[in-house]
C-alpha positions as CSV (number, residue, x, y, z in Angstrom):
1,X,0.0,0.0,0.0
2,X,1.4,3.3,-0.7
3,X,-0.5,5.2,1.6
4,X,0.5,7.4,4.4
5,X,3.5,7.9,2.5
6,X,5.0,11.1,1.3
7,X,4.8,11.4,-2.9
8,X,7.6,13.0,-4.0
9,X,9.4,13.2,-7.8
10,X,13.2,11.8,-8.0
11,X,15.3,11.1,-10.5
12,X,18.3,9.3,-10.4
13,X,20.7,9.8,-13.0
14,X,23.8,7.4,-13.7
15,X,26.3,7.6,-15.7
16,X,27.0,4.7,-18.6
17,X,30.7,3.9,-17.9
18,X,31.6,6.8,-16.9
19,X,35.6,6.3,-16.4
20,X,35.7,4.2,-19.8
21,X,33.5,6.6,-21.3
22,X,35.5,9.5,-20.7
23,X,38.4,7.7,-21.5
24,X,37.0,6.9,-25.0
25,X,35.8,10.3,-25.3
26,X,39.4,11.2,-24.9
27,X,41.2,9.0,-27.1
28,X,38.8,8.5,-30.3
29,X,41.0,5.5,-31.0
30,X,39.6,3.6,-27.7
31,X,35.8,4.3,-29.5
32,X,34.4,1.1,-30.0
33,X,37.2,-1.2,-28.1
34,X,37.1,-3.1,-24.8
35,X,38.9,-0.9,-22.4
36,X,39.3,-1.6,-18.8
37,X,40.5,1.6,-16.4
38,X,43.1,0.3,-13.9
39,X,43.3,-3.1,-13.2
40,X,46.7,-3.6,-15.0
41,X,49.8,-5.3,-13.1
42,X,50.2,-8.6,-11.3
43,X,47.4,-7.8,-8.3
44,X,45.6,-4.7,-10.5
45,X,42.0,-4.4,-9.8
46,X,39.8,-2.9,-12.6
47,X,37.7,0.7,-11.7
48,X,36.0,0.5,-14.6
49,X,35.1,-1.4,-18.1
50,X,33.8,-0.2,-21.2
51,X,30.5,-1.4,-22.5
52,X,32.5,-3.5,-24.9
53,X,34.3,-5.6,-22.1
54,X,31.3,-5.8,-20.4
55,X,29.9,-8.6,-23.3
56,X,33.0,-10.8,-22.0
57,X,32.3,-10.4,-18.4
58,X,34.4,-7.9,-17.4
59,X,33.3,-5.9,-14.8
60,X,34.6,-3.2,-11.7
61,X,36.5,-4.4,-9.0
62,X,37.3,-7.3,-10.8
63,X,41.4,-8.4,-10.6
64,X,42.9,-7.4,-13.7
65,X,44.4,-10.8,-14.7
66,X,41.4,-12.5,-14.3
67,X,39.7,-9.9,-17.1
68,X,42.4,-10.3,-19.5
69,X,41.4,-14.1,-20.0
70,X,38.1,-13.3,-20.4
71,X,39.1,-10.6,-23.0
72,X,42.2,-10.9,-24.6
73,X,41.8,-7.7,-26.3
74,X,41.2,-6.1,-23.3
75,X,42.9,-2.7,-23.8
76,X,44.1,-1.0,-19.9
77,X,44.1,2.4,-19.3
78,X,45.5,4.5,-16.6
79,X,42.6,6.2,-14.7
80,X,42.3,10.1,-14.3
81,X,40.7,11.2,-11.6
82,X,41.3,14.8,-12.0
83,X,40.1,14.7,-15.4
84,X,36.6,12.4,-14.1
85,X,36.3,15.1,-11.1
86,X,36.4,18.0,-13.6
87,X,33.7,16.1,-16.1
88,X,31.3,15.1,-12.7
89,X,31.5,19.0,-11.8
90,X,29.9,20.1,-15.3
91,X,27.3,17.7,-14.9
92,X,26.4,18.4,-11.4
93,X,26.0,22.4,-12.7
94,X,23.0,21.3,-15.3
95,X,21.4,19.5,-12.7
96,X,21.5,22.5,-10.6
97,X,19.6,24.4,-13.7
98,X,16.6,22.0,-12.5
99,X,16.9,21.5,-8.7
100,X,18.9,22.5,-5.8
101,X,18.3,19.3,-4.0
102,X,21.0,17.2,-5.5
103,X,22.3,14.6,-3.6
104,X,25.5,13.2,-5.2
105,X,26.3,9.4,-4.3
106,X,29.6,9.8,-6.3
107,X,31.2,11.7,-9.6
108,X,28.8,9.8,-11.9
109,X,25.4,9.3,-10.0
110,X,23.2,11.5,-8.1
111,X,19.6,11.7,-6.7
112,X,17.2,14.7,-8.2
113,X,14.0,15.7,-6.6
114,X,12.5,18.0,-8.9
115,X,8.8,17.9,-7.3
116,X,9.2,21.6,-7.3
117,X,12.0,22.3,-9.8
118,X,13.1,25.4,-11.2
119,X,11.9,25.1,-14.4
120,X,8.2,24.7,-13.8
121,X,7.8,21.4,-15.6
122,X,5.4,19.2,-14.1
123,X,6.7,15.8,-15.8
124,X,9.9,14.3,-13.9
125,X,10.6,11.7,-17.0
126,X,10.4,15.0,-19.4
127,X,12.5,16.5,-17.0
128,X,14.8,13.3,-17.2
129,X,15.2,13.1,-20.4
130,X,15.5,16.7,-20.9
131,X,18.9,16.2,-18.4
132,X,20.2,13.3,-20.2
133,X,20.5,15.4,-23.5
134,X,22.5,18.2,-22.3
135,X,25.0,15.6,-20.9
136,X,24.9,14.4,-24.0
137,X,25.1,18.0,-26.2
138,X,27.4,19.9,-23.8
139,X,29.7,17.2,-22.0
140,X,29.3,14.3,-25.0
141,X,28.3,11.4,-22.7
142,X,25.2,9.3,-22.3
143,X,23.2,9.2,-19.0
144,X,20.6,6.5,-17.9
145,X,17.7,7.9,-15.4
146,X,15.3,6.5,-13.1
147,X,12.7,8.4,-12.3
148,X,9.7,7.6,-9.3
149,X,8.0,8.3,-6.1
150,X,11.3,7.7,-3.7
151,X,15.2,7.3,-3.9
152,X,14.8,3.1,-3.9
153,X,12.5,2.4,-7.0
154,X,14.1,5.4,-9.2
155,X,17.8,4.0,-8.1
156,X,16.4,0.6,-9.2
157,X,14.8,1.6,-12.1
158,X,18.1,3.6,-14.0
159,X,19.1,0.5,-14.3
160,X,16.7,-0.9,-16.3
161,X,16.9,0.8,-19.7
162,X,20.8,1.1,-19.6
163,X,23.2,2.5,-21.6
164,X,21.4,5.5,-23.0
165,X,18.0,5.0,-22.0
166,X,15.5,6.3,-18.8
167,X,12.5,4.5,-16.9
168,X,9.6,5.9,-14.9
169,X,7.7,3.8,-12.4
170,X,4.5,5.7,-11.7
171,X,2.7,5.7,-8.4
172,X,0.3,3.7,-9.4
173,X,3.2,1.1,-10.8
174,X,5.2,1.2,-8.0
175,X,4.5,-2.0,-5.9
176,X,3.3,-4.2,-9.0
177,X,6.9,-3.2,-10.1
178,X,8.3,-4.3,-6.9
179,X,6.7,-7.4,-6.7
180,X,7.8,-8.5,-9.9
181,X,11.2,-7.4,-9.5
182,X,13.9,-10.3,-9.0
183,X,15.4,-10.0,-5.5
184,X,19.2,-9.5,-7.1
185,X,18.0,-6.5,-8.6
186,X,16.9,-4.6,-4.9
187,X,19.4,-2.0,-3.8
188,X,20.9,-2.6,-1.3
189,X,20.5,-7.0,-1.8
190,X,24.6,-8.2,-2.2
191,X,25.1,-11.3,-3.8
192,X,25.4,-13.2,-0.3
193,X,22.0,-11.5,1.1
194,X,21.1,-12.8,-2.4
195,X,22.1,-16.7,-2.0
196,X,20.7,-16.5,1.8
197,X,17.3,-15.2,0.5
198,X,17.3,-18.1,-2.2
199,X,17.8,-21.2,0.3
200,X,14.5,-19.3,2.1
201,X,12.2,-19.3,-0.9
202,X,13.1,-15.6,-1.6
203,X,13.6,-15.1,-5.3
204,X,11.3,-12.0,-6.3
205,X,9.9,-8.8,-4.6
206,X,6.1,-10.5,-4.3
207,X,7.8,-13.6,-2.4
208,X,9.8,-11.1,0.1
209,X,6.7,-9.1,0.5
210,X,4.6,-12.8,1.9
211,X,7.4,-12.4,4.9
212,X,6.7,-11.0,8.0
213,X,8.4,-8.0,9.7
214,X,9.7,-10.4,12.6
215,X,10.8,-12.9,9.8
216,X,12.8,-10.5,8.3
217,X,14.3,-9.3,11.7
218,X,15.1,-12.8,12.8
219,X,16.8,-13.7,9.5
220,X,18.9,-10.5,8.3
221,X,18.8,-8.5,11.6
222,X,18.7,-4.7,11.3
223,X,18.4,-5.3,7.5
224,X,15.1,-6.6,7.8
225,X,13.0,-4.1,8.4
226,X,15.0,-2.1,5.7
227,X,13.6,-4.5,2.9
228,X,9.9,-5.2,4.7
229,X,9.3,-1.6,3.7
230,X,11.2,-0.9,0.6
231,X,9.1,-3.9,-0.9
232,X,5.9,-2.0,0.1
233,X,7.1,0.9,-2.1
234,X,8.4,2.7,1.7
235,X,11.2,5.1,1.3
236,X,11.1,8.3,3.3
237,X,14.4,9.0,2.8
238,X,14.8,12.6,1.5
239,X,17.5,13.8,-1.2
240,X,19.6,15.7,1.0
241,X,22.2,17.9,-1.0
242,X,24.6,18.4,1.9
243,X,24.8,14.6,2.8
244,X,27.0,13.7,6.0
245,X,30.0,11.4,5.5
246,X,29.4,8.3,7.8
247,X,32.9,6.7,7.4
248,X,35.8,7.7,5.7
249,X,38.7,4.8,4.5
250,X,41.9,3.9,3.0
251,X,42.7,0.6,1.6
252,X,46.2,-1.3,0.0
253,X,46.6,-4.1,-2.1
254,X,49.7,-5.7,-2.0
255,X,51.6,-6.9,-4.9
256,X,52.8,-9.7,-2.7
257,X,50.1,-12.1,-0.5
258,X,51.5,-11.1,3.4
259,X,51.0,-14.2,5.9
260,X,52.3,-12.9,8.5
261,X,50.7,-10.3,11.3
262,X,54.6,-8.8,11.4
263,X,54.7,-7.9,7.9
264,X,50.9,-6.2,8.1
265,X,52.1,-3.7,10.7
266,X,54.0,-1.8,8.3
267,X,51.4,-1.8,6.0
268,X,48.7,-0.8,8.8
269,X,50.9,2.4,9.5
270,X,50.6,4.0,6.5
271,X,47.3,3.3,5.6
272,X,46.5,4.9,9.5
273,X,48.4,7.8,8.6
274,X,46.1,8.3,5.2
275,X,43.5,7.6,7.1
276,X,44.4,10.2,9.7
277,X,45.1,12.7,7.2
278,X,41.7,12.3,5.4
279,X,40.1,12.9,8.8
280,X,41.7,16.2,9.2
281,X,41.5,17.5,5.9
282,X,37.4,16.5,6.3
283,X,37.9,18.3,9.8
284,X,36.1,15.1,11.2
285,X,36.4,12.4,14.0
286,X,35.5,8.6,14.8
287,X,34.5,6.0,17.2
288,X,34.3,3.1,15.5
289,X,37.3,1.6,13.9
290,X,36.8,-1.3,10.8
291,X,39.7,-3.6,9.8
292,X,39.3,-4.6,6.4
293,X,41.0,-8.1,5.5
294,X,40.5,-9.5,2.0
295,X,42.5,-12.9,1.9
296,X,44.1,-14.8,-1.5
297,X,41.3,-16.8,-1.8
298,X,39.1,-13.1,-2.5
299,X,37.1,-13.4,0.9
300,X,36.8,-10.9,2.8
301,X,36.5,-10.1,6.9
302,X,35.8,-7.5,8.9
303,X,36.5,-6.6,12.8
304,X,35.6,-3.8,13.9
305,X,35.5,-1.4,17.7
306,X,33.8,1.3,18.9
307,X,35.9,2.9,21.8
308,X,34.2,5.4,24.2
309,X,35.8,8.5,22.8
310,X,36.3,10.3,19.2
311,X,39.5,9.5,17.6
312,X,41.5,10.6,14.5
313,X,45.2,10.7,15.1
314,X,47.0,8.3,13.7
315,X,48.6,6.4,16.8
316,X,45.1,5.6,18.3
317,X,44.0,4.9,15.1
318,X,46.9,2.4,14.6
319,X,46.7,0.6,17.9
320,X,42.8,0.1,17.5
321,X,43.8,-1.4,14.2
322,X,46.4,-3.5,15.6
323,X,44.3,-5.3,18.3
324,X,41.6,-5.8,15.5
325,X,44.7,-7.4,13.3
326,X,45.5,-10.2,16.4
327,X,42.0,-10.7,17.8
328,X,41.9,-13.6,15.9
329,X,43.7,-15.7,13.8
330,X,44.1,-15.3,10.0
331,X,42.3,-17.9,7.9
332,X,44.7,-17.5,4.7
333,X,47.7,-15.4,3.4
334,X,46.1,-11.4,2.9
335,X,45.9,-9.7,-0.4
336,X,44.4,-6.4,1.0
337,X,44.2,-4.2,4.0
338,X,41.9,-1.6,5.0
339,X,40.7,0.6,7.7
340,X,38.0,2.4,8.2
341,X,36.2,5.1,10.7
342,X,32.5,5.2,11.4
343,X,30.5,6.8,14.2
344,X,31.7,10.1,13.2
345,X,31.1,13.6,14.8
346,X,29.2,14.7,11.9
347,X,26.0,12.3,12.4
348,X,22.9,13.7,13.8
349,X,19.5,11.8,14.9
350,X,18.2,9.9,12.9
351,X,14.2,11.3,11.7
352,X,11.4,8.3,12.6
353,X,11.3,6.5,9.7
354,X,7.9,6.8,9.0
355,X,6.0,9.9,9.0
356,X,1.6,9.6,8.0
357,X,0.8,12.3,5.2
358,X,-2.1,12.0,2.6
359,X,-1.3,11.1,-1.1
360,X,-2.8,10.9,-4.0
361,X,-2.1,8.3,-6.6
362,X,-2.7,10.3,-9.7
363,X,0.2,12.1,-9.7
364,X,1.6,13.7,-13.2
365,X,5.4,11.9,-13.9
């Protein structure tokens, strides 16, 4: 049911490939070709692929050598951030030709709510569309759009139409659209929440919606009420155009599996000290500290503390990181090391997640 629910009109607009693309755009002579950004080297791991590698399976955060079998022809290219920052930033300025509430998720997606935008225009998919061209006219890349009633079905829904293309879930659509959705495509649904919904009879949105609430709670814990309400079409969440960091990171991979605790200490240090650095320059502190441990098998483990107390210099940071490092015993030899900071100063209260306001289902999108 999709009353007591606040209608709004957001679009989400993502980029197709963005890294490839503007490294194609570029180099005319990558048009056309499988390219991978990053990813090259022994231990590389891939940022980005072009639609073309994409048919062979290539995909981001994929390792580098493993993408090269699938596609020999697989051409690498350096990444250049700078150059994709500078692009994101002349996008972001036509959005802010329509809305002021634009929430950026990274340098090639963002949320739009243009319920009242500055054009006037009562149609959020004419709106879309409108968007997609200038990207296309003034910056030369294609955009994809989702365009619906909350952040969760238009996220779900620029996905659908991809490259080049937009989708609009109506109101009235919304939970028909949901039901029939398969459970792998739910933001927010990892491949493992995936597999675990699958050995309980979970393989679409209308077989997640037959669960209860307690279900749900007893079998992905705070996670379950998240997707008893997202399946019902409930998402209150509003784009928020100043949106507060939660955590802030820095991770290595090594050229060279480590196996032993002794030679990760070295490695810890100087990914504390970018860590530290990243909380100063972000004028921010922590109280949660996340070891990140992804071994030469590719699985990955997390330990993580809360201490009583803000943190962000880099000695506190290191010696939380250290106890996470020998609270237990490895399980394999470690291709990757991360930490992260959570709990930060910057977090407010969090709004009841459900708030009762009329609607009315014939809404013009």
């Amino acid at each position: 049911m999709l009353t007591d629910l606040p209608i709004r009109k957001i679009i989400h607009v993502d980029m197709d490939a963005f890294y490839a693309s503007v490294e194609q755009m570029d180099n005319p002579e990558l048009k056309g070709k499988p390219i991978a950004v990053g990813g090259s080297g022994k231990r590389g791991v891939i940022s980005a692929a072009s639609y073309e590698a994409r048919k062979f399976g290539v995909k981001s955060a994929m390792a580098g050598n493993l993408a090269i079998k699938l596609c020999p022809e697989l051409i690498f290219v350096r990444p250049h951030f700078e150059r994709y920052a500078e692009i994101s930033k002349k996008i972001r300025k036509i959005f802010l030709d329509y809305t002021d509430l634009v929430e950026p998720l990274s340098l090639d997606e963002a949320y739009l709510d243009v319920t009242h935008n500055k054009k006037g225009n009562p149609s959020a998919s004419l709106i879309a569309k409108e968007i997609r061209e200038r990207i296309f006219n003034e910056v030369g890349l294609t955009a994809s759009a989702g365009i619906s009633i909350n952040k969760f079905v238009a996220k779900v829904a620029s996905d659908y139409n991809k490259p080049n293309g937009q989708k609009t879930v109506n109101p009235e659509e919304v939970i028909d659209f949901l039901e029939q959705l398969d459970i792998r495509k739910f933001y927010g649904v990892g491949k493992v929440t995936a597999e675990k919904m699958y050995q309980l009879g979970i393989f679409t949105g209308k077989d997640l919606k037959l669960k209860s609430i307690d279900y749900l709670d007893a079998h992905f814990g705070k996670s379950g009420r998240y997707y008893y309400y997202v399946v019902r079409g409930i998402h209150t969440s509003e784009v928020k155009p100043n949106r507060i960091r939660k955590s802030l990171a820095a991770e290595r991979t090594f050229s060279e599996n480590l196996s032993s605790e002794i030679f990760m200490l070295e490695k810890l240090e100087h990914i504390a000290q970018e860590v530290s650095n990243r909380l100063a320059k972000s004028k921010v502190s922590g109280k949660t500290v996340t070891l990140k441990i992804k071994y030469s098998d590719f699985t990955l483990q997390t330990r993580s503390k809360t201490l009583h107390y803000f943190i962000s210099d880099k000695s506190l940071i290191l010696e939380t990181a250290k106890d996470l490092l020998y609270q237990e015993k490895l399980s394999n030899s470690v291709r990757l090391l991360g930490i992260s900071i959570s709990n930060l100063n910057t977090e407010t209260k969090k709004t009841p997640e459900q708030k009762s306001v009329s609607v009315q289902l014939k809404f013009e999108f």
